[in-house]
Residue, then its C-alpha position, 0 to 999 in steps of 0.5 A: x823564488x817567490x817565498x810561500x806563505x807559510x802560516x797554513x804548514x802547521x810546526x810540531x809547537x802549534x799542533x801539540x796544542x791543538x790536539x790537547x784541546x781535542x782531547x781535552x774537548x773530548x774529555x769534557x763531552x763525556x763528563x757532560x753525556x755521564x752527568x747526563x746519564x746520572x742525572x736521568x738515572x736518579x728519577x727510578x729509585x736506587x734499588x727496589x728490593x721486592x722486585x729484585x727479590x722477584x727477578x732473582x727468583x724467576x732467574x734461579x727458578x731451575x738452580x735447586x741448592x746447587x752442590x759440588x762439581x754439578x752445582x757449579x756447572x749448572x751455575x756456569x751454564x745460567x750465568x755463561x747463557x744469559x750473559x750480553x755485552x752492554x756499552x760499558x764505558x756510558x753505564x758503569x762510573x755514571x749508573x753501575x757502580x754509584x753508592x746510595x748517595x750517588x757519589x762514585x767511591x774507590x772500591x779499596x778505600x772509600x774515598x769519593x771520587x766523584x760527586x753526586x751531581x757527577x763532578x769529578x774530585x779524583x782521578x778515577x779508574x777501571x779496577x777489575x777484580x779479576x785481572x786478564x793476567x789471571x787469565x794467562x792466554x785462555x783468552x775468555x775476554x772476561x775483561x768487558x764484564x761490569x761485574x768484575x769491575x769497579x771505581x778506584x782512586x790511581x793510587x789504590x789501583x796501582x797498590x793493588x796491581x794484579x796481585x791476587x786478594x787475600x792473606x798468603x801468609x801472615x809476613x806484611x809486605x807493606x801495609x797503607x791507607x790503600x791496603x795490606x800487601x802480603x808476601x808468602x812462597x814468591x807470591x805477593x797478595x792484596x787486602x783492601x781496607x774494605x769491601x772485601x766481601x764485595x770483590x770476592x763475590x766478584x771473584x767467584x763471579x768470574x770462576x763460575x762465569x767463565x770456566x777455564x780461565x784462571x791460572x793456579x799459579x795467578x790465583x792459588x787455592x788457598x787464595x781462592x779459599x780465602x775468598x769463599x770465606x770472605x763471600x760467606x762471612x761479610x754480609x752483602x751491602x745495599x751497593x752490592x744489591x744496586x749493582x747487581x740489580x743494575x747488571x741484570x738489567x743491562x747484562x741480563x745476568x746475575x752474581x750468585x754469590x750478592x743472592x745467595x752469599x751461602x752458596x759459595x762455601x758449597x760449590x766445587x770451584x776447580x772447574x774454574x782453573x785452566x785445565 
């Protein structure tokens, strides 16, 4: 029998390659479509203060003080009414979540990821700040929602977990240059070194957002209490503004709680647990 040639039958060796430098390929397009994105991104200015004030006004212009168990439902309609899925994956690392010098930073240490001009120093991740495990099978799909997520390094992501934000007790499970873990009543609970007030504000965001959807026994109520604190003690940073700005832009909803920090200390959460 004639032997066939068989430099076309591809062996496991030679395609494991190949199929690397596909991904690494594919990888690489993206860094260059975000740079891009980036680079178009820093010919508007990084925040405009008047015009955003303006937008928050018009966007609240039937929220009168909102109190208690209607004040929250009257929040959950505007936010829950107006909100759109926007592409993702092109909008929050390259515009969304860049600092005043447009590097891209952890959101729990700080630590610049990538660089103004897009280079990427670190691996970089998607942290939510309300994790689908809170969720626990209410299926609200608050996962796709940029104001729940931020930029992390791996390691302050993974030091993180699911575990919910706060002080549990005062008994340190451990405690890093990525954050506190705490450990009280079978519960483990996470502060980060910073931006406390940022992620709460996030929290709350997603309880008024999504009614419905957080799991007690997730999210405890002493937890949640320590978030309100944090809302209404931690002042909102420029980033927090940009952000926001940004999201209503392409979400074209807003966070409460970065506009108006004081309302979270009057608002009746409850409606925000699975009943």
């Amino acid at each position: 029998m004639e032997d066939n040639d068989s430099s076309s039958d591809s062996s496991p060796e030679e395609v494991k390659p190949d199929r690397q430098a596909k991904k690494e390929l594919k990888r690489e397009q993206r860094r260059q479509e975000h740079a891009a994105i980036l680079l178009e991104s820093k010919k508007r200015p990084y925040y405009n203060e008047a015009a955003d004030i303006a937008q928050a006004e018009a966007y609240y212009k039937n929220i009168h003080d909102p109190v208690g168990k209607e004040g929250y439902r009257s929040l959950h309609e505007l936010l829950s009414s107006t909100f759109k899925h926007a592409r993702r994956r092109c909008n929050i690392f390259p515009i969304v979540d860049r600092h005043p010098d447009y590097t891209l930073r952890c959101v729990f240490t700080g630590r610049i990821l990538q660089d103004a001009e897009g280079v990427h120093l670190e691996k970089c991740d998607e942290e939510h700040s309300f994790p689908q495990s809170f969720q626990q099978g209410s299926r609200k799909g608050t996962g796709r929602d940029m104001h729940a997520i931020f930029a992390a390094s791996k390691h302050a992501n993974g030091s993180r977990g699911n575990k919910p934000f706060g002080k549990i007790s005062e008994t340190v499970s451990r405690d890093d240059e990525r954050g506190t873990v705490y450990i009280g009543n079978g519960i483990k609970s996470y502060v980060p070194r910073i931006n406390c007030g940022a992620v709460c504000r996030s929290t709350l965001y997603i309880m008024t957002c999504y009614s419905n959807c957080a799991a007690p026994n997730k999210l405890p109520q002493a937890l949640l209490d320590w978030a309100v604190e944090m809302v209404a003690s931690e002042p909102v940073t420029l980033w927090e503004k940009h952000r926001n700005a940004e999201l209503y832009r392409l979400q074209g909803n807003r966070n409460p709680f970065i506009d108006h920090p004081e309302w979270a200390k009057q608002l009746d959460f409850s409606g925000g647990y699975i009943q």
